[in-house]
N, C-alpha and C positions, 0 to 999 in steps of 0.2 A: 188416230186412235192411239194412246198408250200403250205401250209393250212394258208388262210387267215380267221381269226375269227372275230368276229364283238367286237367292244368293249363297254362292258358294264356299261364304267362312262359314256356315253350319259344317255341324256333321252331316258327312255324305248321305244319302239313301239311294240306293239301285236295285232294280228289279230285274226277274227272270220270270218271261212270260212267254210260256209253251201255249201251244193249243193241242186238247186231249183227243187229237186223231191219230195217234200210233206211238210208236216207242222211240226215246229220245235216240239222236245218233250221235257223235263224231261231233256233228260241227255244234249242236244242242250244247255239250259239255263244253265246247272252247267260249261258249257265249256263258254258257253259266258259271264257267268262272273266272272270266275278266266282269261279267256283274259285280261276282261274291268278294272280287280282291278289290274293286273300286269302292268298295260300302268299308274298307276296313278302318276301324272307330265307328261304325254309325250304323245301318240297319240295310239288311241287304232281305228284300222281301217277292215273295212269291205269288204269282197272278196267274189263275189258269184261263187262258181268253177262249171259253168256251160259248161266243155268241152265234157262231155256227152250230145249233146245236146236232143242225142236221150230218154234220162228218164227224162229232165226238164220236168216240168206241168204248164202251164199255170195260171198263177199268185201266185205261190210260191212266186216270189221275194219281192211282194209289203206284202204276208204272211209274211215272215222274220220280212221285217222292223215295218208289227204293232205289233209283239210278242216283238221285241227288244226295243220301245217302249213304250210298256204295264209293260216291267220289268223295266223302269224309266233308259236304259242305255244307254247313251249318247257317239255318236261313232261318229270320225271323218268326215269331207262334202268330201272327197276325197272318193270314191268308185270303184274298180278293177274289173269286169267284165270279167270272161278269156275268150270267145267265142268273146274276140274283141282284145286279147292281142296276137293273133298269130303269129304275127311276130319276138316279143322275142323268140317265144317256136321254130319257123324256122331257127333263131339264133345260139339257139342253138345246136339244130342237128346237121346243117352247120359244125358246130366246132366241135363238138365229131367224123361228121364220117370225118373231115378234121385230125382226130388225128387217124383214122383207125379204131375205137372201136365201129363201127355201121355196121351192116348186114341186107339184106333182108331177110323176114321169109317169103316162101308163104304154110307152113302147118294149116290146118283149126283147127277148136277147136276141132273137134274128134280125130284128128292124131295126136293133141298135147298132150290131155288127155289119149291118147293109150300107148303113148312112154314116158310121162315123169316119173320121180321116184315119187318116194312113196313121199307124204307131210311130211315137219317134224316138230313139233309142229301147231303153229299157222302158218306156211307158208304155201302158195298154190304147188301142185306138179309142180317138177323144171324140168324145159324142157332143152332136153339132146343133144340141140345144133345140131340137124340134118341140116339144110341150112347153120350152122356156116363152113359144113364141104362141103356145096356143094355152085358151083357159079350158081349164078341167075341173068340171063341176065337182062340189065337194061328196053329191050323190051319186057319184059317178062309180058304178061298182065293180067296173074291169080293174086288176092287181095295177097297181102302183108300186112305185118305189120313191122317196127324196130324195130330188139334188141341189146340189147348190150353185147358185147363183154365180160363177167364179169371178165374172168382171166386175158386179156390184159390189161383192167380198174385198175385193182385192182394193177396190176402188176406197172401200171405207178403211180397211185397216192401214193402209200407207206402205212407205217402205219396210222391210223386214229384215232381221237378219238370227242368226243362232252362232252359237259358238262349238267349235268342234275338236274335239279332241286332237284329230289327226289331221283335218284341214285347215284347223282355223275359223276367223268369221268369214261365216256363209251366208250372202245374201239370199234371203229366200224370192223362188221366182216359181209359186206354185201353178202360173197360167198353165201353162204344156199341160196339166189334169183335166184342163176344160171340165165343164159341169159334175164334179163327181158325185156318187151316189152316197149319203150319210146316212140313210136307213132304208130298209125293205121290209115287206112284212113277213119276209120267210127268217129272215135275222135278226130281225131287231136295229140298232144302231150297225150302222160301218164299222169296220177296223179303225179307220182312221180316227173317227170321234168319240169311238169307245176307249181305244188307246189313248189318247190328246188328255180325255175326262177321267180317265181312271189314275193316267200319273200326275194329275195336279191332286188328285181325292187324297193320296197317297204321300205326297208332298215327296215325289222324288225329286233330286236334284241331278241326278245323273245315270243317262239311259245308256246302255252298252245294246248292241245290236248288228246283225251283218249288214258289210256294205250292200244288201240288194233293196236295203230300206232305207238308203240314203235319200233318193229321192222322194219318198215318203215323208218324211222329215219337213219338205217345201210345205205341204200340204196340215203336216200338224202345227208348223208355226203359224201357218193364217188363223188355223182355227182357234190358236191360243191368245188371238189377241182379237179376234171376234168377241173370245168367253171371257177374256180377261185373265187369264189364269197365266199364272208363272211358266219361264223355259227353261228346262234343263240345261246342263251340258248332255251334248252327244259324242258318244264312243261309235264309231263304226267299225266292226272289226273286217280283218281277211273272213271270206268264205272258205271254207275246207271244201275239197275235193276227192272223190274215189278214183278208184285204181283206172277210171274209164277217162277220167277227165274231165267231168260233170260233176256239177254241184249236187251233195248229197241230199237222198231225201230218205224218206222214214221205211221204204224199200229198197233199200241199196243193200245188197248181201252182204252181211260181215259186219257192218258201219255201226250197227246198232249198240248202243251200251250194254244192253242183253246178251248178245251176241260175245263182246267183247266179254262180259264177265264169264259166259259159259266157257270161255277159249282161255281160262287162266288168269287172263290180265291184274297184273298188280294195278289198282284203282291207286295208290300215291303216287306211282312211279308214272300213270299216265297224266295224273293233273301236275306233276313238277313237269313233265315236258311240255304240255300244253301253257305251262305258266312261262317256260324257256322259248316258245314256239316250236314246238318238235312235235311233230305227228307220229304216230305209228309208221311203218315200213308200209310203202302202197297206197298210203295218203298224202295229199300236196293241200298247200293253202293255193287259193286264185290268186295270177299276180306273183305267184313266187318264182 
């Protein structure tokens, strides 16, 4: 199958794509602007990946945009919404199980946690394709979810590869995902194929993101040559870390940009050290 790549004499376009479960922190900002400085000449745009709708909070979004703000970063008037883009992400499916490579799953989270193999590394344990082997009537009205087909997939798309900022090309080897889920009916599309479909929609050429979604990456480039659709370049950056030594999350005391603005913080003085690599006193990058 052809691998179309996006081409990088354009001007750049990069995205910053939060999910509206709680307020940005620490390591939100280091991503958002190595986004905002890889778009410069060209269009640096904002996507709220709100397809969980079920963990959005109630005025996360309008949070976002006064932290992104407060950091002096100036983001494109064009703004993506995925809990209103569903019809791309229906599109899609459309066409993967129009190509065979989609099945219904109707096993719950315990029986999939029972029966899948062991995690290997950073990956979640890989589900060992039990409804891949059984037919599930279309009148069948126990919950389901889609997954896909990963040795048929992989079978038809061929060898892969992406280009990476920081490691070079990466041959993609998204097996290790075994059958993942690309839509449920409490979600709508996956992350995966909602992200994949929204940044070809978008015509980004260049995704900045932490390294804990590198290996996700495997998994977007099959699907972008499933769809046909252009590959960025990828930025993977360090993860920032709190004073514990864990990676931060949207509850870590202090970390919040909220937090930080309530506490004084000069907002230039912290995006010039984040653009230096310099954290705050008490915060570490992973790896440093």
């Amino acid at each position: 199958m052809t691998a179309f790549c996006a081409t990088h004499g354009q001007a750049p376009i990069s995205r910053f794509a939060p999910s509206p479960t709680g307020q940005l922190h620490l390591g939100h900002a280091f991503s958002a602007v190595r986004a905002h400085d890889i778009a410069a000449g060209g269009r640096f745009l904002v996507r709220i990946e709100d397809i969980d709708d079920g963990r959005a909070r109630p005025g996360s979004v309008d949070a976002i945009f006064e932290d992104l703000a407060w950091l002096g970063l100036g983001w494109d008037a064009e703004m993506a919404v995925q809990s209103e883009r569903g019809a791309r992400y229906d599109a899609a499916l459309a066409r993967l199980d129009a190509m065979g490579l989609t099945y219904r799953c109707v096993c719950t989270r315990a029986e999939v946690a029972e029966a899948a193999s062991a995690p290997q590394g950073d990956l979640p344990p890989v589900y060992p394709g039990t409804c891949r082997r059984t037919s599930i009537a279309l009148d069948d009205k126990r919950p389901f979810c889609l997954r896909l087909d990963m040795a048929q997939a992989i079978a038809l798309a061929g060898p892969l590869e992406w280009e990476d900022a920081d490691a070079g090309t990466v041959c993609a080897d998204p097996a290790p995902f075994g059958d993942i889920v690309i839509a449920r009916k409490d979600a709508g599309a996956s992350y995966h194929l909602a992200a994949t479909v929204d940044d070809a929609a978008q015509g980004v050429t260049d995704v900045a993101r932490g390294r804990d979604l590198f290996t996700a990456t495997h998994v977007h480039r099959l699907l972008q040559a499933l769809l046909e659709l252009p590959t960025p370049r990828y930025h993977h950056h360090p993860l920032v870390l709190g004073p514990d030594g864990k990676r931060l999350a949207k509850r870590t005391p202090g970390a919040t940009l909220a937090d930080l603005r309530a506490s004084g913080a000069d907002p230039a003085a912290l995006v010039a050290g984040l653009r230096a690599g310099r954290l705050p006193i008490g915060f570490a990058f992973d790896g440093a």
